[in-house]
C-alpha positions in Angstrom: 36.3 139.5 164.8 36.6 140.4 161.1 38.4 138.4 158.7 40.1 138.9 155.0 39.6 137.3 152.3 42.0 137.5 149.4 40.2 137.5 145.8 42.9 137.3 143.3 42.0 138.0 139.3 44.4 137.6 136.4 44.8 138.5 132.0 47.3 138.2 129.9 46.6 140.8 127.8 44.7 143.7 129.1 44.6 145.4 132.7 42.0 144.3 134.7 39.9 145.8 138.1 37.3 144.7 141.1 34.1 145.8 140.7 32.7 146.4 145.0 30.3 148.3 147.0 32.3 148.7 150.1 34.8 151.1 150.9 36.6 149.0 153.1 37.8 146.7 150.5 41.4 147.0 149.4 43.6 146.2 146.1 47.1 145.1 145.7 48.8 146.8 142.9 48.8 145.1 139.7 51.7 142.5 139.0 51.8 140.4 135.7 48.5 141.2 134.6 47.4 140.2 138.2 45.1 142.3 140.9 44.2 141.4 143.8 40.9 142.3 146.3 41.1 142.2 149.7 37.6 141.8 151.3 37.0 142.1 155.4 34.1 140.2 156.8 32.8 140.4 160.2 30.4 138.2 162.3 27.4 140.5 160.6 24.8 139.4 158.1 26.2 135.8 158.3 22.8 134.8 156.5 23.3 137.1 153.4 25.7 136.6 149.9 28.5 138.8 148.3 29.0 139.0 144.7 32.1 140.7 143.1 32.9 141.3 139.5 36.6 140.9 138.4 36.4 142.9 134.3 38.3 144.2 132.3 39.1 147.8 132.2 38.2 147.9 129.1 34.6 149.3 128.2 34.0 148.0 125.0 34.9 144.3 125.9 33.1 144.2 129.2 29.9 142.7 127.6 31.5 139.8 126.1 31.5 136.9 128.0 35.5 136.5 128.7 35.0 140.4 129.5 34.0 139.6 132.9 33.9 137.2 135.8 31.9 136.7 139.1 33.1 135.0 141.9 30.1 134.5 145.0 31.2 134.9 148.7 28.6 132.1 151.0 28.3 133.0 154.5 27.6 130.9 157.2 27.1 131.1 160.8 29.2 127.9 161.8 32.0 127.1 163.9 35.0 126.7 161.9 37.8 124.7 163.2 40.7 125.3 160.3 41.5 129.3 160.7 43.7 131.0 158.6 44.3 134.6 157.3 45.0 133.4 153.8 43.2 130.6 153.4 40.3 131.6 155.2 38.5 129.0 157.7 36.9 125.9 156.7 35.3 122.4 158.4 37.2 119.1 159.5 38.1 117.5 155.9 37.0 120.2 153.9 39.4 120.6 151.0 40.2 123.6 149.0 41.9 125.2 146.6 44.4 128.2 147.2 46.9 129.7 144.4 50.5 128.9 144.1 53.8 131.0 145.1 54.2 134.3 143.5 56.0 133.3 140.1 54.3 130.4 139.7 51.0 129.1 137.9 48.4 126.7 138.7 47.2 125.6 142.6 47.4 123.7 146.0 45.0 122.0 147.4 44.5 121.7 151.0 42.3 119.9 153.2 41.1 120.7 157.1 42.8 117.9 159.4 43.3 118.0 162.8 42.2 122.2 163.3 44.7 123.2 160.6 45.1 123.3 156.9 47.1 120.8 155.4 48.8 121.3 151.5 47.7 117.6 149.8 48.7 118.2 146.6 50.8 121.0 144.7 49.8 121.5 140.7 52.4 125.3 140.4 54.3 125.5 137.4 57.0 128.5 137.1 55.3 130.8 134.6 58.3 130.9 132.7 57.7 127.2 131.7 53.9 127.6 131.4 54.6 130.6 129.0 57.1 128.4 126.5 54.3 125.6 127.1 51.9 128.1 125.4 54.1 129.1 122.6 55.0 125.4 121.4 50.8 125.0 120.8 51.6 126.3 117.7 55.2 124.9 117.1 56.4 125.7 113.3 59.9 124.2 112.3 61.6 127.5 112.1 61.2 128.5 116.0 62.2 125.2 117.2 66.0 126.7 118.2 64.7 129.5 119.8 62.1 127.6 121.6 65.3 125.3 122.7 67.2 127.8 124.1 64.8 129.6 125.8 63.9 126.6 127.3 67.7 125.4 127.9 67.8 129.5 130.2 64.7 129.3 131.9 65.8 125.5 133.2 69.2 126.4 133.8 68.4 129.4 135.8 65.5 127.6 138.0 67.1 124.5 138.9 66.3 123.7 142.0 62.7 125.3 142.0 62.6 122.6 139.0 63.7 119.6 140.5 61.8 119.7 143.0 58.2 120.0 141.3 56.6 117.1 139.8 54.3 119.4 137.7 56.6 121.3 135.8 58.9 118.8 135.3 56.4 117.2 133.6 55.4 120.4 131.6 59.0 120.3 130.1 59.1 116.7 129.1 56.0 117.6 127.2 57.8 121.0 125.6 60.7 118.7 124.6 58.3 116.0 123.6 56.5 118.5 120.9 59.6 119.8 119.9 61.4 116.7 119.1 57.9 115.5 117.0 57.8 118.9 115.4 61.6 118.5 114.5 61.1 115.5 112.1 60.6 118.3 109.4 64.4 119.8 109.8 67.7 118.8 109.9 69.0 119.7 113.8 72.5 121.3 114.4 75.2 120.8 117.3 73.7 124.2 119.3 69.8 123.0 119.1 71.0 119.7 120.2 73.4 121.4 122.9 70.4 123.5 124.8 67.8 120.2 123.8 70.5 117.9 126.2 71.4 120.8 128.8 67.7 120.7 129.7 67.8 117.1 129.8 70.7 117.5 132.1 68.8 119.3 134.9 65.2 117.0 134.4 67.8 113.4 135.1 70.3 115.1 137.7 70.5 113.2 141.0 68.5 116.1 142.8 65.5 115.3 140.8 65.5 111.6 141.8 62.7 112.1 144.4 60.4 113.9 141.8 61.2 111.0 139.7 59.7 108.1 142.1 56.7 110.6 142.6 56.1 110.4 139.1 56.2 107.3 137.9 54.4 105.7 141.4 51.6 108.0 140.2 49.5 106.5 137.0 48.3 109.9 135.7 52.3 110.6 134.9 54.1 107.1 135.0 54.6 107.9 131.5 56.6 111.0 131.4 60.1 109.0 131.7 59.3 107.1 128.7 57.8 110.5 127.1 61.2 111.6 127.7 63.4 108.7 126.2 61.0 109.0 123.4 61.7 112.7 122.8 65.5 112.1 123.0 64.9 109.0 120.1 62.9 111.2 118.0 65.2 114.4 118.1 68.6 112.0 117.8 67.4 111.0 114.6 67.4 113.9 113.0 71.4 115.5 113.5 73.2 116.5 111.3 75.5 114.6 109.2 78.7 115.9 110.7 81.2 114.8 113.9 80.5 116.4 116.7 80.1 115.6 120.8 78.4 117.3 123.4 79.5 116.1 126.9 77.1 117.6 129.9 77.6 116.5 133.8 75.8 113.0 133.2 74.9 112.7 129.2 77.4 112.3 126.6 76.4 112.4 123.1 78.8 111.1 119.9 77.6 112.0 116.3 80.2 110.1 113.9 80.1 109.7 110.2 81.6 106.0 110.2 84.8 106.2 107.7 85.5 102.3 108.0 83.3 98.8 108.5 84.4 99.0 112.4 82.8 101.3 115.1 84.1 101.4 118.6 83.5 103.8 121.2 84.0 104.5 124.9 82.2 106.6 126.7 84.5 109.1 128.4 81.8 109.8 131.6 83.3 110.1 135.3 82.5 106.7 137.0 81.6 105.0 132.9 83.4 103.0 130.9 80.8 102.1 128.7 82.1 100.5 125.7 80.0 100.3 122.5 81.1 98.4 119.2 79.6 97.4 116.2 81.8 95.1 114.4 79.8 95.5 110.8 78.9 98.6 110.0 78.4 100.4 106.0 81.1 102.7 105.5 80.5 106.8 105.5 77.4 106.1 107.9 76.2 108.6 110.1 75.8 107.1 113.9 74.6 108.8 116.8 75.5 107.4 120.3 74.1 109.2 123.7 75.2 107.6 127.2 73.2 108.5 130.2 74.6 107.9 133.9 71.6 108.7 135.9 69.0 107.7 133.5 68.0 104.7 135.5 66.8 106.6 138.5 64.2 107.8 135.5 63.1 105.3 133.4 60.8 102.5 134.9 61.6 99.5 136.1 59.6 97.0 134.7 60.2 94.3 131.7 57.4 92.2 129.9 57.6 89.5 131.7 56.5 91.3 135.3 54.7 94.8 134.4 52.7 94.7 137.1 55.9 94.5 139.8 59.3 96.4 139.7 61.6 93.8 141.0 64.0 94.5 138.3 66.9 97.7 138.6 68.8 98.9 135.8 72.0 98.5 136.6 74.1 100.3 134.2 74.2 102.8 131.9 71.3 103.9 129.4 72.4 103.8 125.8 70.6 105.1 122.9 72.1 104.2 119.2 70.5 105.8 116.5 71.8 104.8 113.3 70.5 106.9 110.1 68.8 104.5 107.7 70.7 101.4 108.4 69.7 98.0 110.1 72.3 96.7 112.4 72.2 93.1 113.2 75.1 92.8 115.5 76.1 95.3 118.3 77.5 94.9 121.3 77.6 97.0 125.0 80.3 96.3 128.1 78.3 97.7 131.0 79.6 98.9 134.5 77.8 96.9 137.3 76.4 99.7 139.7 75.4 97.5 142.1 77.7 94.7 142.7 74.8 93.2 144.9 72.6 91.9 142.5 72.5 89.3 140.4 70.6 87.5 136.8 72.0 90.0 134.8 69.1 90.7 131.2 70.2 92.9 128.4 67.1 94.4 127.4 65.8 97.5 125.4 62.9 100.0 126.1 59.9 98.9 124.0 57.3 101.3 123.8 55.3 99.5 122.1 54.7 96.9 125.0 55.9 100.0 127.3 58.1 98.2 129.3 61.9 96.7 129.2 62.0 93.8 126.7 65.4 91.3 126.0 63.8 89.9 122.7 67.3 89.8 120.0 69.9 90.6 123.2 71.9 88.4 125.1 74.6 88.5 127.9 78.4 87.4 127.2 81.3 87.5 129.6 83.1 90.5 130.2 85.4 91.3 127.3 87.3 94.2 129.2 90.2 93.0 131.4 90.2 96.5 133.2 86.6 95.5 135.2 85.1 92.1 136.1 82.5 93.4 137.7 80.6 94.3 133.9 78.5 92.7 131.6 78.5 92.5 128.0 75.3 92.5 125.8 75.3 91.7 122.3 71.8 92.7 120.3 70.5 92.5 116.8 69.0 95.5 116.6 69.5 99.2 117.6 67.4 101.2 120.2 67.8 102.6 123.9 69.7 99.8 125.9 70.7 99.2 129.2 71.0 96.3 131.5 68.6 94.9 133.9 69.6 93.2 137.3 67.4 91.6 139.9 67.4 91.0 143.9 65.5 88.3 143.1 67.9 85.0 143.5 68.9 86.2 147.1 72.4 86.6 146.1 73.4 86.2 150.1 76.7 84.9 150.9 74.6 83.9 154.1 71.7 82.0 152.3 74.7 80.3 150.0 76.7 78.9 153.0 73.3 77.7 154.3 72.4 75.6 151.3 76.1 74.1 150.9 75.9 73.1 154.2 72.6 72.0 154.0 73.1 69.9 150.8 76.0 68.6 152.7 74.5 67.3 155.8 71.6 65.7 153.8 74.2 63.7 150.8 75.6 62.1 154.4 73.1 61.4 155.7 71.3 59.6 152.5 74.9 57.9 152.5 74.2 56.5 155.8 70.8 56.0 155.3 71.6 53.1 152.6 74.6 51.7 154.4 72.1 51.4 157.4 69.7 49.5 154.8 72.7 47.3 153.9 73.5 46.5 157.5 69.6 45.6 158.7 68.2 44.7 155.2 68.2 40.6 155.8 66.2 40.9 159.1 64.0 44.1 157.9 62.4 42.4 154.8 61.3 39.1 155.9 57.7 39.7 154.9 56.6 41.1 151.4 54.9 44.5 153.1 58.4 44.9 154.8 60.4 44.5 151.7 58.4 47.0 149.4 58.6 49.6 152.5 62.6 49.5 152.2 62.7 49.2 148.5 60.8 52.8 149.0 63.4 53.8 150.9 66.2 52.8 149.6 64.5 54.7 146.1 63.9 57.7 148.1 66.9 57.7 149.3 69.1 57.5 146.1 66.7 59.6 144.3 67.5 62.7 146.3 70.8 61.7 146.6 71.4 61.8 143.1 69.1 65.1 142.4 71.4 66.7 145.3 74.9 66.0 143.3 73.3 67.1 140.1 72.2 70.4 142.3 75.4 71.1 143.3 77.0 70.7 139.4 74.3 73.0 138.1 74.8 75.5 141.2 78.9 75.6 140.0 77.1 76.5 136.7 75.4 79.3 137.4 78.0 80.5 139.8 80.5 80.4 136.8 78.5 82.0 134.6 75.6 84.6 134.2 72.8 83.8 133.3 73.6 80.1 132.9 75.0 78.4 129.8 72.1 76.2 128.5 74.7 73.8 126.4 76.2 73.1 130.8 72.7 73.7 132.4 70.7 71.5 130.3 71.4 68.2 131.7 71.9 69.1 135.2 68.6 70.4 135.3 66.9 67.3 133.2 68.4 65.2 136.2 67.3 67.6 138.8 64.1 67.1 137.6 63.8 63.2 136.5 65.2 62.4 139.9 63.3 65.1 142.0 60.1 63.9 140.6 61.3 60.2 141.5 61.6 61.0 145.1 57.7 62.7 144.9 56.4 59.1 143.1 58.4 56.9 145.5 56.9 58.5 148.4 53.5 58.1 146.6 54.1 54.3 146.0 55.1 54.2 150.0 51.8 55.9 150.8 49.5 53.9 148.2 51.5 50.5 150.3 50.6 51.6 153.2 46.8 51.9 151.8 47.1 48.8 150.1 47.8 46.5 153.5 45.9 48.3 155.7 42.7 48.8 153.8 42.7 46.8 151.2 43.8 43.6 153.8 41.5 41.0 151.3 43.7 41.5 148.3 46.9 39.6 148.0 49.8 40.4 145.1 52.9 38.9 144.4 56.2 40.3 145.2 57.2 40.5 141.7 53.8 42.0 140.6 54.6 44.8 143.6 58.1 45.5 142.3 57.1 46.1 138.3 54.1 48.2 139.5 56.6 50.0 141.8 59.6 50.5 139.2 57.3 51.3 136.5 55.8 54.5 138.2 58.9 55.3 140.3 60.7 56.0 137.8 58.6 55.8 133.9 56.3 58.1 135.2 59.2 61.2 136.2 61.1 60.3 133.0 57.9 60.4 130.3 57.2 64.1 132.5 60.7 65.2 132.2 60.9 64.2 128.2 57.7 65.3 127.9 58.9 69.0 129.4 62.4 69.1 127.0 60.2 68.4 124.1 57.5 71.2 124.7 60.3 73.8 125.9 62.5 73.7 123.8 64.8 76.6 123.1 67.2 78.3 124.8 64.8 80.5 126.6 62.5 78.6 127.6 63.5 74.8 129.1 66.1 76.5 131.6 65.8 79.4 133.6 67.8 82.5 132.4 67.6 84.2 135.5 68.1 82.5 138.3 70.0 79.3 138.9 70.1 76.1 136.8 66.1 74.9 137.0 63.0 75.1 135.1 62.3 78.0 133.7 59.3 79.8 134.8 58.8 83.3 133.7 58.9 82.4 129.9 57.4 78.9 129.4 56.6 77.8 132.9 58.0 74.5 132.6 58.3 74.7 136.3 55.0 73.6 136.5 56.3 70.3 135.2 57.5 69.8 138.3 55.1 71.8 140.6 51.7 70.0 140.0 52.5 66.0 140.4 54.8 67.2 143.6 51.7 69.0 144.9 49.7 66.2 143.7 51.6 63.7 145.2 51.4 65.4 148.8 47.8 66.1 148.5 47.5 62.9 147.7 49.9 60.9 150.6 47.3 63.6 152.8 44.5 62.0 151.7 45.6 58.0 151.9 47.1 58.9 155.3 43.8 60.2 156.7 41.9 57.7 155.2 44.2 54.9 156.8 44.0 56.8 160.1 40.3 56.3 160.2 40.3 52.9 159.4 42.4 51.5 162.2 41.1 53.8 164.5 37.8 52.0 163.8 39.9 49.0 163.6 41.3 49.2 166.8 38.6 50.0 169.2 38.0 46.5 170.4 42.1 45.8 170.1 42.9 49.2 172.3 45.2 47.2 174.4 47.3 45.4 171.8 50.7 46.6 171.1 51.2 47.0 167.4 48.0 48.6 167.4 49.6 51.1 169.3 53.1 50.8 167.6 51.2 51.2 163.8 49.6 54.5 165.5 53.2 56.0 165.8 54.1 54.7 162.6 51.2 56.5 161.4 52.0 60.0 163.1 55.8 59.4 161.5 54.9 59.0 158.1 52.5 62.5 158.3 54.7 64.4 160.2 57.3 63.4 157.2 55.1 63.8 153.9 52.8 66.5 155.4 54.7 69.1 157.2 58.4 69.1 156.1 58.1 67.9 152.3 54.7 70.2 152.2 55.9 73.1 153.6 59.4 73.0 151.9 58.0 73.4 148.2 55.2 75.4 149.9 58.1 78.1 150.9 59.4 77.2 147.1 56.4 78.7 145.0 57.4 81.5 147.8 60.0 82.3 146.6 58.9 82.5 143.0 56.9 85.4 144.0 58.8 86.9 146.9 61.9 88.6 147.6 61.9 88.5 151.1 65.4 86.7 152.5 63.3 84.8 155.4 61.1 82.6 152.9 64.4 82.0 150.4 66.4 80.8 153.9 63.7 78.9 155.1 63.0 77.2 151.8 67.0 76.5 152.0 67.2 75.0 155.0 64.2 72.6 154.3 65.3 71.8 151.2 68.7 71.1 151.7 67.9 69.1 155.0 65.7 66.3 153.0 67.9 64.0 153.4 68.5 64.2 157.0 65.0 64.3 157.4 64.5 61.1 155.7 67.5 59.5 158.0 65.7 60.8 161.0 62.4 59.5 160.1 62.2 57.3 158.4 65.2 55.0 159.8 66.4 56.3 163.3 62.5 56.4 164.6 61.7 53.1 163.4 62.1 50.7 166.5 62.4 47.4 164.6 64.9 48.9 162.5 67.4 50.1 165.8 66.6 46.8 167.3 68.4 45.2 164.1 71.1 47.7 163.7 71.9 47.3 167.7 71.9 43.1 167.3 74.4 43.1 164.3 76.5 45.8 165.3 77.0 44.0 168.8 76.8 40.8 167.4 80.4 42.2 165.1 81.8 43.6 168.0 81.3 40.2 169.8 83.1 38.6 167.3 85.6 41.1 166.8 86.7 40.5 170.5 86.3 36.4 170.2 89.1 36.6 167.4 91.1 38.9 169.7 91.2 36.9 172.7 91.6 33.6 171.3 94.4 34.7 169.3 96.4 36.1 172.4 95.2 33.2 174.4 97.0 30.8 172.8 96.5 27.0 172.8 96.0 27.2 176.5 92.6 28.5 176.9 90.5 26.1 175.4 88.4 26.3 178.2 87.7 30.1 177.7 87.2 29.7 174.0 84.6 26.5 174.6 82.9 29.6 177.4 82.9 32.2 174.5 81.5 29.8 171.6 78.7 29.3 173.6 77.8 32.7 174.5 78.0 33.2 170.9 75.8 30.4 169.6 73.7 31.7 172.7 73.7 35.0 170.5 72.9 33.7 167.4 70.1 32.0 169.1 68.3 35.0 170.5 68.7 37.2 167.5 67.5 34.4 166.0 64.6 33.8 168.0 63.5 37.2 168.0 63.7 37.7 164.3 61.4 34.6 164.0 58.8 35.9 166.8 58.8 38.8 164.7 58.1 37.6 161.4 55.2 35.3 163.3 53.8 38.3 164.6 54.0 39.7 161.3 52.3 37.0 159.6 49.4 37.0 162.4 48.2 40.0 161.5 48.8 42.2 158.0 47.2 45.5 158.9 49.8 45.6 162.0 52.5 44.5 159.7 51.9 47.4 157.2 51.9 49.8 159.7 54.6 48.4 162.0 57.1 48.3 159.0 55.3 51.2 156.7 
């Protein structure tokens, strides 16, 4: 079987030819300087070489070394598995290089998978781009319109061949790069800037979107969006000083010689409203303005604070201001929200110097325009390419929302009923001072998150009001947040270091008072001294409070959240260890006492107070740094239904479980409704029944007697042993 193999050879200049030895060999006409050899081989002489000479007709300039080329055919006698007339045939992942489509300049590369050859990577270029490429080399000021419209034809007439290749739309960001650099040298006029923004046009349209993604996800050409908005900077500074506008399907451009201190202008874009004013402004100023509507399916995503992750969109409009030899210090934009989804809204500005989107000198205001709620205002400093940055990243979910109201809901209640429940039993819970300190704890616990929840909800209004948050209204909610968050973390440390102090240490004796100044001094000193601490070393408004998410610490600018972050972990780590520790020590404790009760009941206890601190307060701000770094709507709902259900976690476990503690609640509340129904009776009795009264006084001193009695056989047991105590009442 014989097979043909294509030999293609190309000048610019001059006519070229094969040089062969077989008469079997065919040639194409010539096309565009082009010729091409077509060779058979058979299954012959598989062990011997071909050589063929591609030169140029030329005598004279055949000696020279660009006079001729040799190109050297290997054969082989292999099995081939890829087979293909053009391509030729070739082994399982061999890769090779084949030419592009007739029109078009460069290659394809293909490799050999699975029998047939696949097209990995396409380099063409149409030659009518690759031959303006070669004549801006040598760019001279005077050839720049001609250059431009030639360029503004040969894009217009291959749109879609355009659009649609990575490569050359690249090539032409690199045309209109050098010509804007070239064009610092001339004054440019409304018909060069006309054909400059027409080709602009096609390179941003919506059909070019995918050629778009492929270039900036690729790191040999994430730069040719920004080459771009660098080319359109360069060139806009250099108009003329005359009015003019040029309006394509999704750029508008305004040149205006300012003839008062005011400038205001609307863009007049389908689907924009884009409002632009600069309230002080030098009189007879020229000022160029150029919207762009599909600019942000262009221009990269990321801002200084997260280069290395795109979880930012642009969410409006791209604005360039160029303002000829003038410094603007107050300017401000009313944006269109194009995606009503997202949320922590940043006014920011391309910086190339950190090559990324930057909000240093801009700020967001409310909405000034009463014909659209949905926008946002920015007011800058500073002139530059602007545009408005808007993140998934708070989980704006109506779903996720109505779980944490709900949540915070069900734990304020049940903290409520957690101290009324301490009211009720606190007289025959504390008899004993390991008892007492244990329900101070609680109690603590208790109206620390009760308080931090309230001030949650005030700050959560805030932010809902307004965005990004006001720090004058944000502020405080988040100092108390904090203070009272970090309160809850040290109580539960002083409950665990109790717990270590009775059963370990069961030599050491301290007062009650002693207990409760140790205990108040780090419950609450130590989470104010850390929250002052954090307000003095933050402060500024960007960087104590979060201006992107809700009211809370700030985190991408100062990291003040760490204020928080590292004694909560600490604390847990910390109630881990002492609980472990404790563990071990009774279970060493108890081996000759396996049959004794409160050795078993201070076991449960035990079990309790890690499946509190360990697993739910653990994993809750385990799923919080998770959602500092994650977008993913299952760790932000998980994180808000652990969070928001502290409270009834702490009513669950650490009041409902406890034995002693139902025991009480069960002897007051019948012993009430005992006497609730004593008064009844007696009253509707009448003077009568003394002998049913005399039958219910006793049965109620009989009452008082048992409770009695049971209260003092507890605090006895108590008293006989002080590990069991701890752990019974821990």
């Amino acid at each position: 079987m014989e097979r043909t193999i294509e030999l293609t050879c190309c000048a610019t200049k001059y006519d070229v030819e094969w040089t062969t030895t077989t008469t079997a060999d065919q040639w194409t006409p010539p096309d565009n300087g082009c010729i091409t050899l077509k060779h058979k081989i058979g299954h012959t002489n598989c062990n011997s070489n071909e050589s063929f000479t591609c030169r140029l007709k030329i005598l004279a300039l055949q000696d020279f070394s660009y006079g001729h080329r040799t190109v050297e055919i290997q054969k082989v006698d292999e099995e081939f598995p890829c087979k293909n007339i053009t391509l030729g045939d070739g082994k399982d992942s061999a890769i090779l290089t084949g030419t592009c489509e007739k029109g078009k300049a460069g290659k394809i590369t293909y490799q050999c998978i699975s029998q047939v050859w696949r097209e990995i990577s396409r380099d063409c270029i149409l030659k009518v781009i690759k031959n303006i490429e070669k004549k801006v080399e040598n760019l001279v000021p005077q050839d720049i319109p001609l250059v431009v419209a030639e360029l503004s034809i040969a894009t217009k007439n291959n749109t879609k061949e355009i659009t649609q290749s990575s490569e050359t739309v690249k090539t032409i960001v690199e045309i209109l790069l050098r010509v804007a650099n070239v064009s610092q040298k001339i004054i440019i006029n409304q018909p060069v800037m006309e054909d400059f923004l027409k080709t602009v046009d096609i390179l941003v349209s919506t059909s070019a979107i995918d050629t778009w993604k492929n270039l900036n996800n690729d790191s040999r050409t994430d730069n040719t969006s920004t080459a771009l908005l660098s080319a359109i900077e360069n060139i806009s500074s250099r108009l003329t000083n005359a009015n003019f506008r040029i309006i394509e399907t999704s750029i508008e451009l305004n040149r205006t010689v300012t003839n008062s201190t005011f400038y205001r202008g609307i863009s007049s874009l389908p689907n924009s409203t884009t409002e632009i004013q600069i309230p002080e402004i030098p009189v007879f100023t020229p000022i160029t303005i150029i919207v762009f509507t599909t600019l942000d399916n262009v221009l990269p995503t990321r801002d200084t604070s997260n280069k290395g992750r795109s979880n930012v969109h642009i969410n409006g409009d791209v604005v360039v201001v160029k303002v000829d030899n003038k410094t603007i210090n107050n300017i401000s934009f009313a944006f269109d929200i194009t995606n009503s989804s997202l949320g922590n809204p940043q006014c920011v500005f391309w910086n190339f110097n950190l090559d990324a989107w930057d909000s240093t000198g801009c700020e967001v205001k409310p909405y000034i325009s009463k014909g659209n709620e949905t926008g946002k205002t920015c007011e800058c400093n500073h002139t530059t390419s602007f545009s408005i940055l808007m993140s998934p990243f708070s989980i704006k979910h109506i779903a996720l929302a109505i779980i944490t109201y709900i949540g915070v809901s069900v734990s304020m209640a049940s903290l409520i009923l957690c101290l009324i429940i301490e009211i009720i039993v606190w007289k025959s819970m504390t008899r004993n001072d390991t008892s007492y300190m244990r329900h101070v704890s609680i109690v603590n616990i208790a109206v620390s998150l009760l308080i931090a929840n309230v001030c949650f909800i005030i700050g959560a209004a805030v932010a809902d009001s307004e965005q990004p948050p006001s720090v004058d209204r944000c502020s405080p909610a988040v100092f108390f947040m904090h203070f009272f968050y970090l309160a809850l973390f040290f109580w539960m440390l002083l409950s665990a270091l109790l717990l270590f102090y009775r059963t370990v240490m069961v030599l050491s004796q301290m007062s009650r008072a002693k207990m409760m100044a140790i205990a108040f001094i780090v419950g609450y000193g130590a989470p104010l001294l850390i929250a002052v601490i954090t307000v003095a070393s933050t402060a500024g408004p960007q960087n104590y409070i979060s201006n992107r998410n809700a009211c809370w610490l700030n985190w991408n600018e100062s990291k003040a959240l760490l204020a928080f972050l590292i004694p909560a972990l600490t604390i847990l780590a910390i109630n881990l260890v002492v609980l472990i520790v404790v563990l071990c020590k009774m279970l060493r404790r108890g081996v000759g006492a396996a049959t004794q009760p409160d050795e078993k009941h201070a076991l449960v206890v035990i079990a309790r107070c890690v499946a509190i601190l360990t697993p739910i307060f653990g994993l809750t701000w385990g799923f919080g740094i998770g959602t500092m770094v994650s977008q993913d709507l299952g760790i932000h709902v998980v994180f808000a239904l652990l969070n928001s259900l502290q409270g009834f976690f702490i009513l669950v476990f650490g009041m409902l479980l406890d034995s002693k503690i139902r025991e009480a609640l069960a002897g007051r509340l019948s012993l009430r409704n005992l006497t609730s129904s004593n008064r009844t009776r007696s009253t509707s009795a009448g003077p009568s029944s003394s002998s049913g009264l005399g039958f219910f006084q006793r049965m109620r001193r009989n009452v008082y007697n048992v409770s009695e009695a049971s209260a003092f056989s507890a605090a006895t047991s108590s008293h006989s042993s002080s590990g069991s105590d701890t752990l019974v009442n821990a």
